[in-house]
Backbone as a printed PyTorch tensor [residue, N CA C, xyz], in Angstrom:
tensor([[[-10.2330, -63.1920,  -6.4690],
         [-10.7100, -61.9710,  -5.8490],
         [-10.9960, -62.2600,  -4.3730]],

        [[-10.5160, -61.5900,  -3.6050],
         [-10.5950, -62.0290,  -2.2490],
         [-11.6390, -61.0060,  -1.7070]],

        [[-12.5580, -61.7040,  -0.5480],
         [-13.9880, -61.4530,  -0.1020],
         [-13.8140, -59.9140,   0.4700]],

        [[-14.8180, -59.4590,   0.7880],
         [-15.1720, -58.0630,   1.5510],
         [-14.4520, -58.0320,   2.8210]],

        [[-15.0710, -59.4210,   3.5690],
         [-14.8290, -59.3110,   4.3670],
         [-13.3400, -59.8850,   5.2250]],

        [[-12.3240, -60.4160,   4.2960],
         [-11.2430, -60.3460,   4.4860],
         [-10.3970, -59.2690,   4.3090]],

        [[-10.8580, -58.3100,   3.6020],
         [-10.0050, -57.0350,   3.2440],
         [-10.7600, -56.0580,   4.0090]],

        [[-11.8840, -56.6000,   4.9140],
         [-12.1300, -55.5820,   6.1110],
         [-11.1880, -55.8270,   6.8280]],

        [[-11.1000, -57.1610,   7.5750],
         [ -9.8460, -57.3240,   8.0890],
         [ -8.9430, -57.0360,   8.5090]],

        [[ -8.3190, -57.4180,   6.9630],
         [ -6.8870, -56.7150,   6.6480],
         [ -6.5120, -54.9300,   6.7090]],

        [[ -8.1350, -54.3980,   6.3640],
         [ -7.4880, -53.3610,   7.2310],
         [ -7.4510, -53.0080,   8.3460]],

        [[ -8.6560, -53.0440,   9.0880],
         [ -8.8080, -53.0430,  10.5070],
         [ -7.5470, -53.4440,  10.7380]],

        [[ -6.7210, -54.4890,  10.9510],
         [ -5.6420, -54.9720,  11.6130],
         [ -4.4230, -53.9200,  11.2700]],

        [[ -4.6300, -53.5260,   9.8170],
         [ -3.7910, -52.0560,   9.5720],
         [ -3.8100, -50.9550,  10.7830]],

        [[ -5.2980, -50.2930,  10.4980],
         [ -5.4380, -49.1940,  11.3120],
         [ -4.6810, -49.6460,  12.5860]],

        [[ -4.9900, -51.0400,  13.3060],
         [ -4.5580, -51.0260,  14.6180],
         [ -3.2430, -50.8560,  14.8190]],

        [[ -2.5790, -51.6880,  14.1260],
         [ -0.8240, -51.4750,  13.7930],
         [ -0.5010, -50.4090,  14.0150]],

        [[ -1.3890, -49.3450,  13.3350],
         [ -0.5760, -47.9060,  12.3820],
         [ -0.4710, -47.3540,  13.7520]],

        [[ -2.1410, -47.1410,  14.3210],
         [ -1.9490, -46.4750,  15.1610],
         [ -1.3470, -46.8020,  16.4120]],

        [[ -1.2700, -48.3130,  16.8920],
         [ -0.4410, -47.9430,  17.6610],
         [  0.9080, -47.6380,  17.8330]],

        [[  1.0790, -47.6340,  16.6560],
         [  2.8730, -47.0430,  15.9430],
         [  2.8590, -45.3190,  16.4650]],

        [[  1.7620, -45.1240,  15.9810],
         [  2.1610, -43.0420,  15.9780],
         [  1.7480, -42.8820,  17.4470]],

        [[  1.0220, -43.7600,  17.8560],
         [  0.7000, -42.8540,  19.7160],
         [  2.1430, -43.1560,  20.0210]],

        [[  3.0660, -44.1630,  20.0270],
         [  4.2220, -44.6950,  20.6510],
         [  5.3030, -43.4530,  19.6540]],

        [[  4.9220, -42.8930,  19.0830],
         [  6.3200, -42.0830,  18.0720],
         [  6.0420, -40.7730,  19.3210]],

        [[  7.4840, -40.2160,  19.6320],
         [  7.6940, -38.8880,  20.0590],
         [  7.8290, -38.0770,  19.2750]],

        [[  7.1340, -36.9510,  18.8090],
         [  7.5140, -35.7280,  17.6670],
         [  9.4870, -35.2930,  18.3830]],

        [[ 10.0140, -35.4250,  17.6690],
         [ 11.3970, -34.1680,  18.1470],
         [ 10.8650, -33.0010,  18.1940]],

        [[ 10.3410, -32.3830,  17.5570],
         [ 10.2430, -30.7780,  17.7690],
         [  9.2440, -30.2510,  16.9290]],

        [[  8.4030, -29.3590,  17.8970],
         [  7.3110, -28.9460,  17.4720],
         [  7.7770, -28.0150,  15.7860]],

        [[  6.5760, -27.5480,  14.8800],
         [  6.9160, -26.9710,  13.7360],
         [  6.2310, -25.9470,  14.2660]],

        [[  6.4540, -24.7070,  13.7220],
         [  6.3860, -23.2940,  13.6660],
         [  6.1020, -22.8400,  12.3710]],

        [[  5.1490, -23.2580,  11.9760],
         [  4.9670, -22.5390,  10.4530],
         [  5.1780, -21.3980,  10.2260]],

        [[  4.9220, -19.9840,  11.0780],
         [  4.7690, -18.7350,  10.8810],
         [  6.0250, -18.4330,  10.6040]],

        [[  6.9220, -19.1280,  11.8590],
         [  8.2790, -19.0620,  11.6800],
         [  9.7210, -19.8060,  10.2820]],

        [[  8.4720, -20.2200,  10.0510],
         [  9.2320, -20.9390,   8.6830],
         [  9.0000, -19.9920,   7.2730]],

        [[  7.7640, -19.9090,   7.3900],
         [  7.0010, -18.4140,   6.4550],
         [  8.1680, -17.1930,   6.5630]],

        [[  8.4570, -16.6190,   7.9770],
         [  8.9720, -15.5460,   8.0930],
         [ 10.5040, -15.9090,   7.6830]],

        [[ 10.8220, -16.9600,   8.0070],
         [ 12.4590, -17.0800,   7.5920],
         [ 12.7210, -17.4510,   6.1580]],

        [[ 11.5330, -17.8920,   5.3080],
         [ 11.5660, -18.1180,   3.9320],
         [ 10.7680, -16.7840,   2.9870]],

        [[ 10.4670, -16.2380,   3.5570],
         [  9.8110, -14.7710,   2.7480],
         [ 10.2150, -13.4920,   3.5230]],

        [[ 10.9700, -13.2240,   4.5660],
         [ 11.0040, -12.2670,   5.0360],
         [ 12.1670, -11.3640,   5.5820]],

        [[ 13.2120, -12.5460,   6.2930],
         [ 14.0320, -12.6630,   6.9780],
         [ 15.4220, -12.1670,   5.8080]],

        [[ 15.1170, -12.1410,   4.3930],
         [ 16.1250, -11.7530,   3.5330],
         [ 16.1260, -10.0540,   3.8660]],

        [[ 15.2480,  -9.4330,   3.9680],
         [ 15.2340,  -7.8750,   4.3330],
         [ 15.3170,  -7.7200,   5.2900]],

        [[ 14.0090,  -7.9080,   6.4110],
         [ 13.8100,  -7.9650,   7.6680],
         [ 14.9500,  -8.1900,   8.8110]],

        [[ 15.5180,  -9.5920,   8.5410],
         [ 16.7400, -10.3400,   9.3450],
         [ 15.7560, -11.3630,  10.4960]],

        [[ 16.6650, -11.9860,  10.7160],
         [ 16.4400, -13.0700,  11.2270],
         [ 15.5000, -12.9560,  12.5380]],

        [[ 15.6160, -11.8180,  13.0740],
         [ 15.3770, -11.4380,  13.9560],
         [ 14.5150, -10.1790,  14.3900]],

        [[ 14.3170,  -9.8480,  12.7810],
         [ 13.0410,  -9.1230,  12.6560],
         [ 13.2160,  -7.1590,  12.7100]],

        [[ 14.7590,  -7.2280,  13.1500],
         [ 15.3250,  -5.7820,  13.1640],
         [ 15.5670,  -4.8960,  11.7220]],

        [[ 15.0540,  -5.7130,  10.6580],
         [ 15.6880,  -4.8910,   9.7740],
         [ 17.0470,  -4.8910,   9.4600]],

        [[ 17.7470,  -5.9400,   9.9730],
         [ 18.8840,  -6.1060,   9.4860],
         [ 19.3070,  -7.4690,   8.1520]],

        [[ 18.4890,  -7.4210,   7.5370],
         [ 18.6660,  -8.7300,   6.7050],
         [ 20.0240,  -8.1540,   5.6240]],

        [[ 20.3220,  -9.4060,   5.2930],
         [ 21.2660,  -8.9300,   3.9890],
         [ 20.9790,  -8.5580,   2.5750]],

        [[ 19.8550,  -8.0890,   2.9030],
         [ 19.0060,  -7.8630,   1.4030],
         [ 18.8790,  -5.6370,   1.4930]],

        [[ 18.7070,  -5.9060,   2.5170],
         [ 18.9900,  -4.2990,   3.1510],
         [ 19.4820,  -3.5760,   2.0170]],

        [[ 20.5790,  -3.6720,   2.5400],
         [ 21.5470,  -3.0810,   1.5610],
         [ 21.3420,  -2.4180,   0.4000]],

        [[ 20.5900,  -3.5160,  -0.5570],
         [ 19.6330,  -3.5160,  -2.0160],
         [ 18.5510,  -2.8610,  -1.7930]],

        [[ 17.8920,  -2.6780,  -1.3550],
         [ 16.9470,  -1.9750,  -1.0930],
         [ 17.4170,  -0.0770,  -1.0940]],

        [[ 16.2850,   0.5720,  -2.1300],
         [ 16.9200,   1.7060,  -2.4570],
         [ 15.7940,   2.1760,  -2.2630]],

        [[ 14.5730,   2.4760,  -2.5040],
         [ 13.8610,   3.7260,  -1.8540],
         [ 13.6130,   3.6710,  -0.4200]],

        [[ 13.6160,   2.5290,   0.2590],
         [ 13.1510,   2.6950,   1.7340],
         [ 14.0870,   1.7360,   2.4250]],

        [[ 14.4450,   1.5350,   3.2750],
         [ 15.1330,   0.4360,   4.0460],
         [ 13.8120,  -0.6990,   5.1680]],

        [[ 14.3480,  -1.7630,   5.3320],
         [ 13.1690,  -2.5310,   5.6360],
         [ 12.8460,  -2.3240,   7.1930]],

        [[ 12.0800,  -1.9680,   7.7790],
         [ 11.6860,  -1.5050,   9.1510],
         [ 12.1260,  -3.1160,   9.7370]],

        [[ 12.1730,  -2.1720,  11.2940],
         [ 12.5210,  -2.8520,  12.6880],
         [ 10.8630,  -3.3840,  12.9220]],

        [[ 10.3370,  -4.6270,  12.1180],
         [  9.1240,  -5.2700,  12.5360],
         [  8.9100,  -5.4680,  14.0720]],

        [[ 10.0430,  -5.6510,  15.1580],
         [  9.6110,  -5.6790,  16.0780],
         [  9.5660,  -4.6740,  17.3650]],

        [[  9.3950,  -3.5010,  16.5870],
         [  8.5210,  -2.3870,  17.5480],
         [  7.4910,  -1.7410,  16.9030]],

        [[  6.8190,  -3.0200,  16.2260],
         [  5.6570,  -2.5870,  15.3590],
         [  4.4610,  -2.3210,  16.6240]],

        [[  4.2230,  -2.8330,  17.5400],
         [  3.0050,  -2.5250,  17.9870],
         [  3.9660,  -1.2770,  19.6180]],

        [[  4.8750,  -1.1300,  19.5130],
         [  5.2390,  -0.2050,  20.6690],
         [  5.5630,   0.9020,  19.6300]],

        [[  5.2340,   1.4420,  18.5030],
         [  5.0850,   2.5260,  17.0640],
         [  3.4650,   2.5990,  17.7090]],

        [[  2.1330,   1.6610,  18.0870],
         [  1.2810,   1.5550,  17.8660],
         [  0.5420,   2.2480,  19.3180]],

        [[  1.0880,   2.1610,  20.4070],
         [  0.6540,   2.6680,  21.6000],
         [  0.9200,   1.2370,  21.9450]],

        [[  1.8440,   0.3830,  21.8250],
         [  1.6830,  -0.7160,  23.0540],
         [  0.4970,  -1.7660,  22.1720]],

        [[  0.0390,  -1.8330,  21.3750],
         [ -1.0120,  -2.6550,  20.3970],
         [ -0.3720,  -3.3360,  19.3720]],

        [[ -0.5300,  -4.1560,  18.9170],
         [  0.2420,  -5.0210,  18.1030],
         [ -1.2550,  -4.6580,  16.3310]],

        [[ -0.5030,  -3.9320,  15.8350],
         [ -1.5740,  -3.7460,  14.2220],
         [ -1.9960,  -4.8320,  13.4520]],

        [[ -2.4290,  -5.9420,  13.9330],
         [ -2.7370,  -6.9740,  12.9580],
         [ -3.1870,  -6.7450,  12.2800]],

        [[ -4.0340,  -6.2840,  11.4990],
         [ -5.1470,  -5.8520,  10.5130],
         [ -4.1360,  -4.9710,   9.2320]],

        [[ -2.9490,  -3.8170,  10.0050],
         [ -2.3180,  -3.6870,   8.7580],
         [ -1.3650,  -4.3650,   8.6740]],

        [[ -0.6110,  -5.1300,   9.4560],
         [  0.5790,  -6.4100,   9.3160],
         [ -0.2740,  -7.0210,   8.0790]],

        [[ -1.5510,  -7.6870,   8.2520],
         [ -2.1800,  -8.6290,   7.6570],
         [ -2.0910,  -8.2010,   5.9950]],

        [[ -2.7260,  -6.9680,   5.8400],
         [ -3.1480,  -6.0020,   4.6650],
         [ -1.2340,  -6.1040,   3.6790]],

        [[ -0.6130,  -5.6710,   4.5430],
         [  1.2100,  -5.0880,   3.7950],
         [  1.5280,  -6.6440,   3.1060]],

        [[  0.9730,  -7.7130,   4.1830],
         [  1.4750,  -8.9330,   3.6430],
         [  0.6600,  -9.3780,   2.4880]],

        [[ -0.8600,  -9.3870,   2.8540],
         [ -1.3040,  -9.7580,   1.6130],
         [ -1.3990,  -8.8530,   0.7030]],

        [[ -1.2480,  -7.4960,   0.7620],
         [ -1.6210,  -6.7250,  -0.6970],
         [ -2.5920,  -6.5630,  -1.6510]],

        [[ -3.6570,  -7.3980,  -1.3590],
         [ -4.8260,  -7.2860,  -2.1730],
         [ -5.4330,  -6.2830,  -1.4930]],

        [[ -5.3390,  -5.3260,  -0.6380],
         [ -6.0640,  -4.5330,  -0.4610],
         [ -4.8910,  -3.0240,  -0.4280]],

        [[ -5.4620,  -2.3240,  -0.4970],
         [ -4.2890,  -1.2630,  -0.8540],
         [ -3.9250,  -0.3820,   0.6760]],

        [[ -3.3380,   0.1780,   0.6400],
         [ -3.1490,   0.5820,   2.1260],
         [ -2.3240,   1.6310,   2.1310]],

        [[ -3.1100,   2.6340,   1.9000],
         [ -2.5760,   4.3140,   1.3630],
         [ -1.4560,   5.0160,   2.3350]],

        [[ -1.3400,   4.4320,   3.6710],
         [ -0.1740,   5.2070,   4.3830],
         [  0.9200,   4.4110,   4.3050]],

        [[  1.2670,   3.0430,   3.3490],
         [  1.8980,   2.4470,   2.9670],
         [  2.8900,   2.9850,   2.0950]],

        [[  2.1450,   3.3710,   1.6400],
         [  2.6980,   4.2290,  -0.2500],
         [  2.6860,   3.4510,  -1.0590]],

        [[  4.2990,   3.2410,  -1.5960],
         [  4.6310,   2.0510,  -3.0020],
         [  4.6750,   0.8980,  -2.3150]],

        [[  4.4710,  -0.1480,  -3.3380],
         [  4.2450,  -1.8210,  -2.9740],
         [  5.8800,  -2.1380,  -3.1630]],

        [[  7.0240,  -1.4850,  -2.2980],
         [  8.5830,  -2.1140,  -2.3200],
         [  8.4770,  -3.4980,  -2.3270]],

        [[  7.9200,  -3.5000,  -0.7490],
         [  8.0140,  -4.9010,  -0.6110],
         [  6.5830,  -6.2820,  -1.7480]],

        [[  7.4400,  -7.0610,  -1.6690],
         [  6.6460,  -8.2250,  -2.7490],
         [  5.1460,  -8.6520,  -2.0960]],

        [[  4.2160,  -8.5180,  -2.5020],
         [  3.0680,  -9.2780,  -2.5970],
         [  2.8630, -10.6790,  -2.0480]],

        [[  3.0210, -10.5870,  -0.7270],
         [  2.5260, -12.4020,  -0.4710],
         [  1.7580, -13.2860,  -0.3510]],

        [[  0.5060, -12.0290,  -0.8940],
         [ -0.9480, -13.0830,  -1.0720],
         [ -0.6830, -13.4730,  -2.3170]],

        [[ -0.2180, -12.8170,  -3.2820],
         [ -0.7530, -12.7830,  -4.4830],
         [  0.5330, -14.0510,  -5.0710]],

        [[  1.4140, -14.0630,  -4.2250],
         [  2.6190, -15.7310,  -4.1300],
         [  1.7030, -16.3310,  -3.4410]],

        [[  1.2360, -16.5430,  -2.7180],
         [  0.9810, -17.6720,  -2.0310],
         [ -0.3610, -18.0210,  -2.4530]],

        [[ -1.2400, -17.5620,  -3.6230],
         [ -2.5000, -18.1280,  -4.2030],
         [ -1.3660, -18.4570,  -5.5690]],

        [[ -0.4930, -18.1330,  -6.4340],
         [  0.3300, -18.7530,  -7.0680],
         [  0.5760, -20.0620,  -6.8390]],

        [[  1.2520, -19.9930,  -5.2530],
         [  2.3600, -21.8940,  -4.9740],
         [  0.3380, -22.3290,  -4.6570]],

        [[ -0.4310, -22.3000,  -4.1510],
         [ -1.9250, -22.7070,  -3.9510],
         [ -2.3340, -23.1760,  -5.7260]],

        [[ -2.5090, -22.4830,  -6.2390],
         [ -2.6920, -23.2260,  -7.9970],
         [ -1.6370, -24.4530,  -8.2350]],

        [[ -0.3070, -23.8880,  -8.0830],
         [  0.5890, -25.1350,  -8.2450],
         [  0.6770, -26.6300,  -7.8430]],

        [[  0.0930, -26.2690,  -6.4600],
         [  0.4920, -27.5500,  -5.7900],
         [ -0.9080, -28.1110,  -6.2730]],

        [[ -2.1620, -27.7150,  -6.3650],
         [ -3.0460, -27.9210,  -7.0710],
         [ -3.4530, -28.9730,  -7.7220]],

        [[ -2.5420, -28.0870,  -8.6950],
         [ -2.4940, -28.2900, -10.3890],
         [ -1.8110, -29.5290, -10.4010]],

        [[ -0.5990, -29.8960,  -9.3740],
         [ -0.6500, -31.1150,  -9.7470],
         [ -0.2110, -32.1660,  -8.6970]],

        [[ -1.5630, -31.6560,  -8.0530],
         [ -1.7740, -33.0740,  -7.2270],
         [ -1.6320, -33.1730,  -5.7600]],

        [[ -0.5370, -32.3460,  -5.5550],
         [ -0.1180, -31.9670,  -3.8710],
         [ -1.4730, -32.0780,  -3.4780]],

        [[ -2.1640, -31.3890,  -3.8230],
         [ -3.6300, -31.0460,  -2.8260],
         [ -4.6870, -31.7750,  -2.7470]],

        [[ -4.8810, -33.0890,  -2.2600],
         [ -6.1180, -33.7820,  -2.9530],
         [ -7.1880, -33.4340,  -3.1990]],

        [[ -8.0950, -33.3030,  -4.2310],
         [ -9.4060, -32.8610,  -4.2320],
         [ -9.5190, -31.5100,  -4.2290]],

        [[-11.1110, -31.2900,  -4.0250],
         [-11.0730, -30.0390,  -4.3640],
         [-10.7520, -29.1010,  -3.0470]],

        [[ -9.7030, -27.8460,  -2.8400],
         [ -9.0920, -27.3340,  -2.2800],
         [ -9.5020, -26.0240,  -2.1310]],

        [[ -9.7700, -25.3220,  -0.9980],
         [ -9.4770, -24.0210,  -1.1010],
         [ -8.9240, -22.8150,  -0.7590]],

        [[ -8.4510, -22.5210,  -2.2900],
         [ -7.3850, -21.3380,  -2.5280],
         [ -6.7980, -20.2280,  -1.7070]],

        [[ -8.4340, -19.8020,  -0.7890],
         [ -8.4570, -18.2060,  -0.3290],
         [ -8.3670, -18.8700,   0.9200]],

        [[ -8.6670, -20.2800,   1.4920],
         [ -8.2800, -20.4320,   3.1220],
         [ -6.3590, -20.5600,   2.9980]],

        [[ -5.8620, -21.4440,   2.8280],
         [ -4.6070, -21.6330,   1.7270],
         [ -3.7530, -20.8660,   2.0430]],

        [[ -4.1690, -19.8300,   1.1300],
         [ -3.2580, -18.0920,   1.3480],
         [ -3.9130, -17.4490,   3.0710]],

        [[ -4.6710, -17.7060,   3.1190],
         [ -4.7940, -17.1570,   4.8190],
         [ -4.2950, -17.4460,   5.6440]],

        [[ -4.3530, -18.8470,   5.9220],
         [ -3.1470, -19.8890,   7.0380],
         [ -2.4100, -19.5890,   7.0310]],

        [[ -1.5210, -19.1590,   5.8780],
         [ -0.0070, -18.7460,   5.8870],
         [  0.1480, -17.4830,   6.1950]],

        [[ -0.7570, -16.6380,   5.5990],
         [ -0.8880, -14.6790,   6.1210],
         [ -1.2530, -14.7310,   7.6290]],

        [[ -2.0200, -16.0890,   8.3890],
         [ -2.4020, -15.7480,   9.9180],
         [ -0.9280, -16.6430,  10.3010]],

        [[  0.0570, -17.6440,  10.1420],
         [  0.7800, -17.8460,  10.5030],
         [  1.8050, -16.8320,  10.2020]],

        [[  2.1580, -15.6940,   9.9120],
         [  3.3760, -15.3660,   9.4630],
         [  2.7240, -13.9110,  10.1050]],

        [[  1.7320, -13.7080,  10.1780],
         [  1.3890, -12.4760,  11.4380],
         [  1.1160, -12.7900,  12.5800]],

        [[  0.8930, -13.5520,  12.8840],
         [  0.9960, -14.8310,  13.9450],
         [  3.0630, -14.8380,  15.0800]],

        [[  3.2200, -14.7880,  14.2050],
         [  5.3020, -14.9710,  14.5510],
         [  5.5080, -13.9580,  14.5250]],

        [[  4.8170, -12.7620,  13.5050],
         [  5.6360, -11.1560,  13.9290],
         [  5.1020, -11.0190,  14.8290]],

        [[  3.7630, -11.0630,  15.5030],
         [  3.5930, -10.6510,  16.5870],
         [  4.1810, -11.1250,  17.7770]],

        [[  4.9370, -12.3700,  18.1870],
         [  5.5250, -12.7870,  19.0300],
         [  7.0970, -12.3350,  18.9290]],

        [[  7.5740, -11.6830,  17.6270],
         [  8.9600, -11.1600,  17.9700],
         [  8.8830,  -9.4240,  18.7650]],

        [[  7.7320,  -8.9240,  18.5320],
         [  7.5830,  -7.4100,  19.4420],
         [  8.2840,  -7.8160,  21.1270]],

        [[  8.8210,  -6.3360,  20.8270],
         [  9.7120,  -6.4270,  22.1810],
         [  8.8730,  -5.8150,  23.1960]],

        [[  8.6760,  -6.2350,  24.3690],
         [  8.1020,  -5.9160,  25.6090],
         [  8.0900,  -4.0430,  25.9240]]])
């Protein structure tokens, strides 16, 4: 069994290694979560680009999927976070909405939040309702930067 204080050591001499490994690493390219959110949950109706041109369109039979980016020039020039926020998560109802066409992405994203959970992704104890928010403030977060001037 080797002493305390050799396996202080041994790590200390770790940490120093490690880190001076990651100050010396250049990231390639920043991540965009909102933008990863929007191109993996959204961008099938929406389009890539946020016009409502996705290839999912098409399928879509009571409503066609709005031009997200003249959501806040619809608004007086204001960008609606509060109902962007509400349409995405759906736990709250939002009567000039009407029907729930579009899918529920709070109520997915406290789903993949249990999953990753459940086994293990998440160390410790985790929580659920910040989780699903990060991703609802990143992904209203990116629509608001595709509104056109």
């Amino acid at each position: 069994m080797k002493s305390p204080l050799i396996r202080g050591l041994v790590g200390i001499a770790f940490v120093c290694t490690t880190s001076a490994a990651l100050a010396q690493a250049k990231p390639e390219a920043k991540v965009d979560f909102g933008a990863m959110e929007y191109k993996s949950n959204c961008a099938a109706c929406h389009g890539l680009t946020g016009k409502g041109d996705g290839p999912y369109n098409a399928f879509l039979i009571t409503h066609s999927a709005p031009d997200l980016t003249t959501l806040a020039k619809r608004n007086e020039g204001v960008f609606p976070f509060q109902r962007v926020y509400e349409v995405i998560d759906g736990r709250q109802t939002v009567p000039a909405h009407g029907t729930r066409d579009m899918p529920i992405w709070g109520a997915q994203y406290n789903a993949d939040a249990s999953y990753y959970y459940r086994w293990g992704e998440l160390p410790g104890r985790y929580d659920t309702e910040a989780f699903v928010r990060t991703r609802i403030l990143a992904l209203v977060d990116y629509i608001s930067r595709l509104q056109v001037k």
